[in-house]
C-alpha positions as semicolon CSV with decimal commas, in nm:
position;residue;x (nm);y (nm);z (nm)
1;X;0,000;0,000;0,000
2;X;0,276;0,266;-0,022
3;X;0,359;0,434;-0,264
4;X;0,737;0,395;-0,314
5;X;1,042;0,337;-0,021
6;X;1,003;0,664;0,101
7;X;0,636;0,632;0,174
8;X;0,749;0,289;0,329
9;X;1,013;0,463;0,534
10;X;0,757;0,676;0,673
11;X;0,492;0,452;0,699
12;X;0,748;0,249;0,959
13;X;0,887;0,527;1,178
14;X;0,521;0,599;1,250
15;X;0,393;0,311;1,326
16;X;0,724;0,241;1,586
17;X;0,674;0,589;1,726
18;X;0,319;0,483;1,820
19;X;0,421;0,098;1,886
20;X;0,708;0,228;2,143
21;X;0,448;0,441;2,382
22;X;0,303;0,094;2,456
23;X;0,683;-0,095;2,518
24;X;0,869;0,182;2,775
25;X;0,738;0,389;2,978
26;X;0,782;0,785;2,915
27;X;1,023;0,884;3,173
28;X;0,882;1,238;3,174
29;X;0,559;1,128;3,328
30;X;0,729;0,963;3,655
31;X;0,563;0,814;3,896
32;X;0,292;0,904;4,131
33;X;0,353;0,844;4,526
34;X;0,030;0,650;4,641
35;X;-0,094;0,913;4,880
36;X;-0,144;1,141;4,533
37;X;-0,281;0,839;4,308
38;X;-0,661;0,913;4,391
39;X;-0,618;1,297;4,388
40;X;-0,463;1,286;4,055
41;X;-0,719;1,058;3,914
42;X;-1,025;1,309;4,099
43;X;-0,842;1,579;3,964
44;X;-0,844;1,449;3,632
45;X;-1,200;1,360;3,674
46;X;-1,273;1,689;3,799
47;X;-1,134;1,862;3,513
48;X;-1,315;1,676;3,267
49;X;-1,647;1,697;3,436
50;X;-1,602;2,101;3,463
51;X;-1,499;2,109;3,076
52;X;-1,830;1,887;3,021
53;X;-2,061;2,148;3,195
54;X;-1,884;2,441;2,991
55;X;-1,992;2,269;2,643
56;X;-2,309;2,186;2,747
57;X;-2,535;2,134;2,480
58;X;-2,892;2,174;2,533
59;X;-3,005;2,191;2,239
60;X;-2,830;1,825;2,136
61;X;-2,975;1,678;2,467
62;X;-3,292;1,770;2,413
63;X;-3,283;1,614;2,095
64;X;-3,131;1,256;2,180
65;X;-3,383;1,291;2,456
66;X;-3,675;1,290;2,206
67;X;-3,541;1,037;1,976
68;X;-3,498;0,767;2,263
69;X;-3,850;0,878;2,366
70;X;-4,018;0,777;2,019
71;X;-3,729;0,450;1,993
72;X;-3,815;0,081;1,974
73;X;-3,525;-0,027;2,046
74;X;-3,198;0,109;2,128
75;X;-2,888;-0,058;2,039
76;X;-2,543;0,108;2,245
77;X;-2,236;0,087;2,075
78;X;-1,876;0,109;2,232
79;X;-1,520;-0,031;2,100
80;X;-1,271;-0,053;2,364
81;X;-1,214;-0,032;2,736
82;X;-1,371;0,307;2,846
83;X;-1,638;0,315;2,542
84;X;-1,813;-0,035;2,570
85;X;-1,797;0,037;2,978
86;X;-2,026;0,285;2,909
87;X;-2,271;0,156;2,629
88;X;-2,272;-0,123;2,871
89;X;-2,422;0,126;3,146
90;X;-2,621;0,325;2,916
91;X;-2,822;0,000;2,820
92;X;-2,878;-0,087;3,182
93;X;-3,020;0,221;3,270
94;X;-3,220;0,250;2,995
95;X;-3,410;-0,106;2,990
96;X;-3,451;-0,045;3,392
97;X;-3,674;0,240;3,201
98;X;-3,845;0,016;2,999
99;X;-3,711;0,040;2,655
100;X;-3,555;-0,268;2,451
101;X;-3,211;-0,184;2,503
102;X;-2,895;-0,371;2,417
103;X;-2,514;-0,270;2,440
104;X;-2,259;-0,414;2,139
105;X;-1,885;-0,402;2,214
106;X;-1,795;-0,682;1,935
107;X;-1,730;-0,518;1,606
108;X;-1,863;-0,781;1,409
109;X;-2,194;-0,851;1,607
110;X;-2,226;-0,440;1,600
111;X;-2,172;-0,445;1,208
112;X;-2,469;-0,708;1,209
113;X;-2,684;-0,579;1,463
114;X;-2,671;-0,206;1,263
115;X;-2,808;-0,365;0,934
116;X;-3,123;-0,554;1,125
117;X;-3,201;-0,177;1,286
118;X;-3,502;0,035;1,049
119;X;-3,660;0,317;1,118
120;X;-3,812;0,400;1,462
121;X;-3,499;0,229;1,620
122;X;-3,197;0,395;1,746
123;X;-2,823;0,324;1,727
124;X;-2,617;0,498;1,993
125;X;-2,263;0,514;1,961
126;X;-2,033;0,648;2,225
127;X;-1,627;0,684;2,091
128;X;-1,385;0,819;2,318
129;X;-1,182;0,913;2,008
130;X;-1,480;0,935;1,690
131;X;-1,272;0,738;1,446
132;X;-1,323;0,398;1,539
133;X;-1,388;0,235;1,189
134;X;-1,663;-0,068;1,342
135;X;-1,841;0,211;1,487
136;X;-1,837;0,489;1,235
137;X;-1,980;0,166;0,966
138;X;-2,198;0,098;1,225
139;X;-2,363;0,453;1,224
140;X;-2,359;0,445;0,875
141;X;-2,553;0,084;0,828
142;X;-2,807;0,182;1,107
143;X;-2,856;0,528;0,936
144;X;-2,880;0,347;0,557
145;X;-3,177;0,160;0,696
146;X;-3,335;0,425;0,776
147;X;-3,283;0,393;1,182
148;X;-3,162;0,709;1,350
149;X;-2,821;0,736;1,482
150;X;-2,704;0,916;1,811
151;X;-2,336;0,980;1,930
152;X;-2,127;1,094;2,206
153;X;-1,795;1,172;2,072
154;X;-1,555;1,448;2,019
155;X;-1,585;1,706;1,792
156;X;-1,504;1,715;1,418
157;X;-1,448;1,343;1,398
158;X;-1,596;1,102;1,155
159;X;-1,824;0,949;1,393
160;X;-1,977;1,310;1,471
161;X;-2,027;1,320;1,120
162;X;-2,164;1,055;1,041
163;X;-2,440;1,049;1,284
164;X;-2,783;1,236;1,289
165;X;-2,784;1,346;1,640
166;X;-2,416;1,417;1,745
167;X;-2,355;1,471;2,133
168;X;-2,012;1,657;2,148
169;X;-1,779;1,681;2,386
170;X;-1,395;1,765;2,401
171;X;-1,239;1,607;2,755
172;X;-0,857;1,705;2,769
173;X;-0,723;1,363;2,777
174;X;-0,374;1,284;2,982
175;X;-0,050;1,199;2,808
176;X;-0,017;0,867;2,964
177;X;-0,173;0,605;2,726
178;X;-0,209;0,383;3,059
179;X;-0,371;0,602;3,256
180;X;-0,768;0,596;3,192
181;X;-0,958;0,806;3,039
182;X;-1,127;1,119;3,217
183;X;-1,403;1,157;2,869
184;X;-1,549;0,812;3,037
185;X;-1,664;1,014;3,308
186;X;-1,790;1,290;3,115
187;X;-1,938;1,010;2,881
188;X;-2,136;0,874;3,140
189;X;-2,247;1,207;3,315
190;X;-2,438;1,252;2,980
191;X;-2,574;0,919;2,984
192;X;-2,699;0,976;3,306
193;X;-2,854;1,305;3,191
194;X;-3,056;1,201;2,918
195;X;-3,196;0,889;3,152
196;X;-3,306;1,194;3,430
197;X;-3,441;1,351;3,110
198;X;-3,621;1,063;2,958
């Protein structure tokens, strides 16, 4: 797929660049003593949760809110750890309301479960980063047959655009790829709101 040895060459040192963050640690980001471990991680929290309530979209909510009201089913979508933690807890709360509500973290099933969706039901994707390819196809299936498609995700990402009723929010995320996410809070704080709304 490249497009001579130079594009190889490339193609290489980024992929190792990416591959090495996972291999050694970054000796910039240290190590926390364990009497700071849960203040950095509230901190962290607390950050993203005041960035969520400074982008709040009402507009947006009230809109997803409507949609799940009129849904016959809702299926929640999530790839990954802090993603398909949440579609997990987004369909519990939302059958405990009494719709038919399922959550998908296999990108296959999702693929499959998106093309048996029609109009009247509801896909509802939640992506940490908006460019997961299973979900984004996912969005696009449900939307092709004619189901309505609903996302939490960052801004100006494929996933925001390719979904009907975008939820956006930006969570600064920390440098350390092994640290979890803080958007999985804000993620489920708007879960959360749009059960209290519904």
């Amino acid at each position: 797929g490249c497009e001579g040895f130079p594009d190889f060459k490339l193609r290489l040192a980024q992929n190792l660049a990416v591959s090495a963050q996972y291999l050694q640690p970054d000796p910039a980001l240290g190590t926390l003593a364990s009497d700071r471990v849960i203040d950095h991680e509230v901190d962290a929290m607390v950050v993203g949760v005041n960035t969520l309530k400074s982008e709040d979209d009402v507009a947006a909510l009230d809109a997803v809110r409507d949609a799940i009201l009129n849904a016959r089913q809702i299926v929640f979508a999530g790839i990954g750890g802090g993603s398909s933690m949440v579609a997990q807890e987004a369909a519990n709360r939302f059958f405990r309301l009494g719709f038919p509500a399922v959550s998908v973290s296999d990108s296959y099933i999702l693929q499959m479960r998106a093309a048996t969706l029609s109009k009247g039901d509801l896909l509802f994707a939640i992506s940490a980063s908006g460019e997961a390819d299973a979900v984004i196809g996912a969005s696009d299936i449900a939307s092709g047959y004619g189901a309505t498609s609903v996302c939490v995700t960052k801004p100006h990402t494929r996933l925001a655009a390719a979904s009907s009723l975008p939820i956006l929010v930006s969570i600064p995320e920390d440098p350390d790829i092994f640290k979890p996410t803080a958007s999985r809070y804000a993620h489920l704080i708007v879960v959360d709101a749009l059960a209290t709304a519904v």
